[in-house]
C-alpha positions in Angstrom: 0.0 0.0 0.0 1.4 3.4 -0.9 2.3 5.8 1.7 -0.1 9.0 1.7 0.4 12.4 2.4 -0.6 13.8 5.5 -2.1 16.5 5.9 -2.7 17.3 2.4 -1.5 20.6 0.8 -2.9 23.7 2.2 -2.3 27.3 2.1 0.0 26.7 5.3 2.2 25.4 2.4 5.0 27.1 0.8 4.0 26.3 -3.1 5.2 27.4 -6.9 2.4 27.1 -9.8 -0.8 27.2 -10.0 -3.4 25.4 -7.3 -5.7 24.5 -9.8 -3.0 22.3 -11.7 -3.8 18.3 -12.4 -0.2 17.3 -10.6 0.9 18.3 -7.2 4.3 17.6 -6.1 5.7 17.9 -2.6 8.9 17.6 -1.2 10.2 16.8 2.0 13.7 17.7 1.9 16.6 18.5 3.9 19.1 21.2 3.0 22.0 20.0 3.3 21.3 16.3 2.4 23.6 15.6 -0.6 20.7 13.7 -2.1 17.8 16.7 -2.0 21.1 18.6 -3.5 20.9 16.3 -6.4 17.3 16.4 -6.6 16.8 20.2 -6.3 17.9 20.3 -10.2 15.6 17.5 -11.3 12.4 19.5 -9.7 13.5 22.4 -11.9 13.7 20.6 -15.0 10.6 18.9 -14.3 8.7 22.2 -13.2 10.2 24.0 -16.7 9.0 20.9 -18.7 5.0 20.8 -16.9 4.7 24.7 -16.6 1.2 25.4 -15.5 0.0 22.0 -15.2 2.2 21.6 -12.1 2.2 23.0 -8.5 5.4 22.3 -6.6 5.3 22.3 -2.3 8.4 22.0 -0.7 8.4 20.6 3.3 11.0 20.4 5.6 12.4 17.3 7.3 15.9 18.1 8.5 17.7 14.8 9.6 19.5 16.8 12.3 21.0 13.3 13.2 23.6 13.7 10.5 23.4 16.9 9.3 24.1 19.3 12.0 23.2 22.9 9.4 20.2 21.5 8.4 17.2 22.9 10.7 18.6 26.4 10.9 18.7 26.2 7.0 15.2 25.0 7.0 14.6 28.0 10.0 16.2 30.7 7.8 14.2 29.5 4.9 10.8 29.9 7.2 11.8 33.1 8.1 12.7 34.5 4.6 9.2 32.8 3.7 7.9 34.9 6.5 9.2 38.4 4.6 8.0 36.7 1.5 11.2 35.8 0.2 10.7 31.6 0.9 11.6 30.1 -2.5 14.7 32.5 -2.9 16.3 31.2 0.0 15.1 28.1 -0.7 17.4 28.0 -4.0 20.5 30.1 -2.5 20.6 27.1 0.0 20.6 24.2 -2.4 22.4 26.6 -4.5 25.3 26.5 -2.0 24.9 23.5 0.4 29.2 23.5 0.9 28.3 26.9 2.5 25.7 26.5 5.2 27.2 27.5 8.5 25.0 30.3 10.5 26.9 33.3 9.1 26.6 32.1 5.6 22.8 31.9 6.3 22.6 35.7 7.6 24.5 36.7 4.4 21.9 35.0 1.7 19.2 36.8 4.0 21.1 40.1 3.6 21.4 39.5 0.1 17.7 39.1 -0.2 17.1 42.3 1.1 15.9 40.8 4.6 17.1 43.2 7.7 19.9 41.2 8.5 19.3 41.8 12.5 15.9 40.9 12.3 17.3 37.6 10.8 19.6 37.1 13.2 17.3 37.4 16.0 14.8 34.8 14.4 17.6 32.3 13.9 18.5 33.1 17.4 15.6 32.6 19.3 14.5 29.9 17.5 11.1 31.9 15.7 10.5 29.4 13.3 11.4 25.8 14.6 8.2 25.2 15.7 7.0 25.9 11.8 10.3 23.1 10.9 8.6 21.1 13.0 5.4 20.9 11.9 6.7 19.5 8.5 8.7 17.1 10.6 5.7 15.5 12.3 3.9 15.7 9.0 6.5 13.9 7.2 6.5 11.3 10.3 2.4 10.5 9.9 3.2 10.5 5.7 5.8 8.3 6.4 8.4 10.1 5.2 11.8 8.1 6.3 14.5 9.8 4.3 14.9 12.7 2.0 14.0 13.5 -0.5 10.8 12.1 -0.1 8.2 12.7 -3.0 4.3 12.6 -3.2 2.7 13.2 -6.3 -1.1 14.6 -6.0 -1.0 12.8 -2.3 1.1 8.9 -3.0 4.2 8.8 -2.1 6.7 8.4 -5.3 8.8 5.4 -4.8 10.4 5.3 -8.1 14.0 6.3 -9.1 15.3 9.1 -8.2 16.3 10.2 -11.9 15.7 13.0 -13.9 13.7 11.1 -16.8 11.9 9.1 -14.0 10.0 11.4 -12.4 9.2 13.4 -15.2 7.7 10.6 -16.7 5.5 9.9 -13.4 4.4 13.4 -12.9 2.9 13.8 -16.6 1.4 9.9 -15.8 -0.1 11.6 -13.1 -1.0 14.7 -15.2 -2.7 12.3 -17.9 -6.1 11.8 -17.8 -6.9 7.6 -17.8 
């Protein structure tokens, strides 16, 4: 039996395209996971090659248990999400995963035009790790056990984690039977 998503997509969620689009794709990733690195390209691709006929989520699931930058990445991102700026930060980190130490995090803010002690406070005093968590338990209940994790319009994606591959199940899923 396929894994589900749960809770389903919502406007809680951070998400690129259209809502009304046949395919739905969410993420749970981890930042500095070498594997989400590779995979962060693939979701471009596939989002050029579907356009309007897919909305992309992205959730976090930092496995702090070997990745020790990887929940304030996904805090910073919450915050930048919070001054609008979520999917920027977003691809700055993936963008840069060898440079993910606090400082490095503060700069990409700064760069994105987010008040860089404002930034610093929310990393700080831990603003949005609740939010992090959140995604966490969600991935928990979807049963998310490693990242990247995939669901397409709410069933877990267990294929390959290839370029061609999941192209070919997001316009499956796109395709009316």
């Amino acid at each position: 039996m396929t894994a589900r998503l749960t809770p389903p997509v919502s406007a809680r969620d951070h998400a690129q395209g259209p809502a009304e689009a046949p395919v739905t794709l969410v993420e749970y990733g981890d930042y500095e996971c070498p594997h989400c690195g590779r995979a962060y390209p693939m979701v471009k691709a596939v989002q050029r090659s579907m356009g309007d006929n897919l909305r992309f989520v992205f959730r976090n699931f930092p496995l702090t248990s070997s990745h020790e930058h990887a929940e304030h990445a996904a805090e910073m991102a919450e915050a930048a999400g919070d001054r609008g700026k979520f999917w920027e930060m977003h691809d700055l980190i993936f963008e840069h995963q060898d440079a993910m130490e606090d400082e490095n995090l503060l700069a990409y803010a700064t760069t994105l035009g987010i008040d860089p002690r404002w930034s610093a406070a929310a990393l700080e005093q831990g603003l949005f790790r609740e939010r992090v968590r959140e995604d966490v338990a969600s991935g928990g209940r979807s049963g998310v056990n490693g990242t990247p994790t995939f669901y397409i319009n709410g069933a877990r994606y267990d294929g390959l984690l290839h370029p061609t591959s999941l192209l070919e199940a997001v316009v499956s899923a796109a395709t009316p039977e």
